[in-house]
Phi, psi and omega in degrees: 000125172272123170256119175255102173244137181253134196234164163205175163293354190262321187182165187238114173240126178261133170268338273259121139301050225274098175289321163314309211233336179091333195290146168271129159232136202243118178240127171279179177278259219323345146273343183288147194277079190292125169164033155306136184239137175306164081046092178290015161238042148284144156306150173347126202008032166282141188271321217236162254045141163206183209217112175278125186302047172224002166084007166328174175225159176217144186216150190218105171260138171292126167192083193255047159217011169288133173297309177197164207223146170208139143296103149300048179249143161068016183086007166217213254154104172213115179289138184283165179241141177289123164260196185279357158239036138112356171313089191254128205225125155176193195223159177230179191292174205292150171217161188318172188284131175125176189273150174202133174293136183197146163274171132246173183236146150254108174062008127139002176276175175264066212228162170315158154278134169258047174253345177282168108304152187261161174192170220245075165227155177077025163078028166193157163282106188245181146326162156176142217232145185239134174242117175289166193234140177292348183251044195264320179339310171336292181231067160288137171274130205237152140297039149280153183329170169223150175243195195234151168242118178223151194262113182251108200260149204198153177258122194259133178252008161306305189283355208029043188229172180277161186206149157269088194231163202269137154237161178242138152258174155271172164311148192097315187315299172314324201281277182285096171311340168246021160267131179264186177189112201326157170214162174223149182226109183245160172239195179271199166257170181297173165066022203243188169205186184297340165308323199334281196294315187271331191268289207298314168338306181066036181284308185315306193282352177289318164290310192327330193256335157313304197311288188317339169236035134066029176271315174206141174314141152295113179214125172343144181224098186268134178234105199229164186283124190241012205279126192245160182223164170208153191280149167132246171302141174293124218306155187087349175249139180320167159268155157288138162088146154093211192252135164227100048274215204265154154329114198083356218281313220249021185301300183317310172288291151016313197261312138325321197277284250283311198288303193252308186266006139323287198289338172310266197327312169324293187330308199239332156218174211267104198240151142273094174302006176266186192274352190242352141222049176250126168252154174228134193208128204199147164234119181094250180276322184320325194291330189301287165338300180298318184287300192317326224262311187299308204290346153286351178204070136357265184339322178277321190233122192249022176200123194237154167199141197225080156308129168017036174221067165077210196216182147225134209269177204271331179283341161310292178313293137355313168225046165253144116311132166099314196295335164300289182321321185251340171311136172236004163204148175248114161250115181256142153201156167240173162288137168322296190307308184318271181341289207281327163266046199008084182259340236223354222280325169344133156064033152108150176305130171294306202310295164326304192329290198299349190257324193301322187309313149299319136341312220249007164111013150301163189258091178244161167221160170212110190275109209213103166312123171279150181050006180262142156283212167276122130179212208294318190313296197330305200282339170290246182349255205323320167299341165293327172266328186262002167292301186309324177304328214298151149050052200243132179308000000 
C-alpha cells in the first residue's frame, strides 16, 4: 500500500493506492459527521479516543518523530496524518454497535492507545472502544440495588497452582444471610480471561437491571479462567489435517471446574448446590467449553447456553446419556453478520440443530443479534436473553 498525502489550508485528504488491484479510495474530512465525543472507556480525562454518530472512531497520538501512524481496528488499518507539531490524527469507517478491541501501529509497532482503559482480549492487554447502541439501556449503569463482583483467589489442586475467579452475588446478598441461590458459572472466548464478562461483558450490571425491573431471578455468577494450551504447533495455529479442536482440548478445564471450582463456591457461598440450579454458559471457545462439559456431566448442569461456540445435534444428545432427560433449558444464540457469513457453520446448521431439538421435546431457545458479529455486543444481549430463562420452575 502506498500513502500519498495532500495538504492545503482547506483540508487534509488521504489517498491509498491498493497496488494490487489499481483501485483508489479517497475519503475528504468534509464527508465525515463531525460531532465525536470522547470514548465512555478513556481513562480519566482523555479527549481522544472519540466516537461520531456514525460510529467512527477517532484517535490522536504525540508522536513526532514516527514515520507513520495507524488505527488498528475491526480488522483493518486506517492512516493517521502528522500536523506541524507532530500530532497524528485520523478515523476509521463506521463500525458496529458495541465494544471493540483496537491498536495503534507506530512504525510497524504494535502498541495500546494511552487515551483508552486496557482490557485483556486477543492474548494481551489492549485498547477497547465503546460504540454506542441503540439498546445500551440494558446494560447502563442505573440507580437500582447493585450487587457485587469481587476477585477470589484459591488454590487448585488440579494445577497444583494458585487460580483466580471473578464472582457476581446479587443485590442483597449480604443482608439475608440465610437465602441460597442458583449460580451459572460463565466463561469467556480465547484469547480473553476471567476479567472478560464483568469489564467487557457489563454482566453485573446487565443482572443488576434485569433483576431491578423484575426479569430474572437472582442468581451468582462464577467467571473463572478456561484458557488452554497444546502440545505440538505453535499456539494459534491449527494441526493439518484431523479434528478441531483437538480431542481432549477441553480435559484440563474440565477437570478444574468439576474437581475445584464447584466445590471452592459451593464451600464459601450460599449456594443451592444441586444439578437443577447449577448453570453453564460461555461465549465462542467459552461456548465450546460448554457444550463439551455440559453434555459429560448431566449430572452437574440442568441449564446450558453456548454464545457463538457452535450447537448441539440431536446425534450429541444421543450419545450424552441422561442429557435430554435432565437438561432443563439449551439456549444457542449468534450475531446475525456470523450467521450470514456462515461462521456459525461447525458442527452442523445451529438454528436446525436447536429446533431438531425442540422437536424431539427439549427446552430450546435460539438467538439472533441483530447486525452484530463475533464480538461483545452479540454476547452482552445474548446473556440479557438467557438470564430471564435461567432457573424458572
Amino acid at each position: 500500500m502506498k500513502r500519498v498525502f495532500i495538504k492545503n489550508n482547506v483540508a487534509v485528504i488521504l489517498v491509498f493506492v491498493l497496488l494490487t488491484g489499481g483501485n483508489c479510495f479517497a475519503q475528504s474530512p468534509s464527508t465525515i459527521t463531525e460531532d465525536f465525543k470522547p470514548s465512555s472507556v478513556n481513562q480519566s480525562g482523555k479527549e481522544y479516543p472519540q466516537v461520531n454518530s456514525e460510529g467512527r472512531v477517532r484517535t490522536q497520538i504525540s508522536a513526532p518523530d514516527a514515520k507513520y501512524v495507524q488505527l488498528d481496528i475491526g480488522g483493518k488499518k486506517y492512516d493517521l496524518v502528522k500536523d506541524e507539531k507532530g500530532v497524528w490524527t485520523g478515523e476509521s469507517a463506521p463500525q458496529d454497535e458495541g465494544f471493540h478491541y483496537y491498536q495503534l501501529n507506530i512504525d510497524g509497532a504494535s502498541v495500546p492507545d494511552p487515551g483508552s482503559l486496557y482490557f485483556y482480549g486477543a492474548s494481551r492487554w489492549g485498547s477497547g472502544i465503546e460504540i454506542p447502541a441503540k439498546d445500551q439501556d440494558f446494560y447502563a449503569l442505573k440507580n437500582v440495588p447493585h450487587g457485587q463482583v469481587i476477585e477470589l483467589p484459591y488454590f487448585s489442586k488440579t494445577n497444583n497452582s494458585m487460580r483466580r475467579c471473578f464472582i457476581y452475588t446479587p443485590p442483597g446478598y449480604d443482608k439475608d444471610t440465610q437465602k441460597r441461590y442458583p449460580v451459572l458459572y460463565l466463561q469467556h472466548g480465547g484469547g480473553e480471561n476471567e476479567t472478560g464478562w464483568s469489564a467487557q461483558g457489563k454482566a453485573g450490571l446487565i443482572m443488576d437491571n434485569l433483576i431491578a425491573e423484575g426479569k430474572a431471578k437472582p442468581f451468582i455468577i462464577v467467571m473463572d479462567n478456561g484458557t488452554w494450551s497444546m502440545q505440538g504447533p505453535p499456539r494459534g495455529e491449527r494441526p493439518a489435517g484431523g479434528e478441531w479442536p483437538p480431542k481432549g482440548w477441553a480435559d484440563g478445564f474440565t477437570k478444574t471446574l468439576i474437581n475445584d471450582i464447584i466445590p471452592m463456591v459451593d464451600a464459601n457461598y450460599r449456594t443451592l448446590a444441586d444439578q437443577k440450579n447449577r448453570a453453564m454458559a460461555g461465549l465462542s471457545m467459552g461456548g465450546m467449553q460448554t457444550r463439551v462439559i455440559t453434555l459429560a456431566n448431566p449430572d452437574v448442569f440442568s441449564h446450558v447456553g453456548m454464545f457463538s461456540g457452535g450447537s448441539i445435534s440431536m446425534e450429541d444428545v444421543e450419545k450424552s446419556p441422561g442429557f435430554k432427560e435432565k437438561n432443563k433449558l439449551l439456549f444457542i444464540s449468534y450475531g446475525s453478520r456470523e450467521l450470514e457469513n456462515r461462521r456459525a457453520g461447525f458442527g452442523g446448521d445451529p438454528k436446525e440443530n436447536t429446533n431438531k431439538l425442540k422437536e424431539a421435546g427439549m427446552n430450546t431457545h435460539f438467538y439472533v443479534s441483530p447486525q452484530t458479529a463475533h464480538e461483545w455486543q452479540s454476547w452482552r444481549r445474548s446473556l440479557y436473553q438467557f438470564a430471564p430463562l435461567l432457573f424458572n420452575k
